[in-house]
N, C-alpha and C positions, 0 to 999 in steps of 0.2 A: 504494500500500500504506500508504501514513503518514495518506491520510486514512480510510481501512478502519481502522487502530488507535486514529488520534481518535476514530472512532463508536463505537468500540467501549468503550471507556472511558468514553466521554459516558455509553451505553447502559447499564452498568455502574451510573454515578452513579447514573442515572435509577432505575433499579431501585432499589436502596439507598436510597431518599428523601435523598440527601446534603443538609445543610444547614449552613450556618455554624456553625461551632464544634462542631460533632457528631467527636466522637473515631472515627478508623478506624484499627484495626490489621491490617496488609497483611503477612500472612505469605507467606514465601516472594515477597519485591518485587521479586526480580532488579536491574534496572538504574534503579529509582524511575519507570518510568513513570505504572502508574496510580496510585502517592504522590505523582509532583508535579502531576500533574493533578488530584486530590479536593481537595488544599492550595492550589493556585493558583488553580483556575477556582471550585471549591465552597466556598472558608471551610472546609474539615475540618483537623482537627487530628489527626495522619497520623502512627501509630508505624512503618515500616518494618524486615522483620525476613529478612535472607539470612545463610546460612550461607559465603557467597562474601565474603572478604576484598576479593576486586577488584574483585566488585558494589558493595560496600559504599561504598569507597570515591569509586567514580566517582555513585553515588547520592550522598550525602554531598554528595559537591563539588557536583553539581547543583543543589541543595535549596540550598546556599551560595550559589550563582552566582547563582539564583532570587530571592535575598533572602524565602526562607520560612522562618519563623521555627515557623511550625506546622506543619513535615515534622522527625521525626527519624528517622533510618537507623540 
């Protein structure tokens, strides 16, 4: 299942023409998944947007852990 939601994400990018530095805003990002994936693997500059204090959070720390400086949650 975890490589079903890498393609899926990939797939995602793919669509999107994601490219270095292109600004993506990720409403409703739940747990930062496809914000730390467009920030990490695409160069996107990644605004992440949950109404979940505990998403946020554990998004947040990720994006920290990641050392992505162009994810904010």
């Amino acid at each position: 299942q975890e490589e079903a939601q890498r393609a899926k994400k990939h797939h995602v990018a793919a669509k999107l023409l994601i490219e270095p530095g292109m600004r993506v805003l990720d409403i409703g990002c739940g747990w930062g998944g496809l914000a730390l994936t467009l920030a990490r693997d695409y160069g996107a500059r990644v605004l992440g947007v949950t109404l979940s204090e505990e998403q946020h959070k554990l998004a947040a720390q990720r994006a920290a852990d990641a050392g992505l400086a162009g994810l904010t949650v």
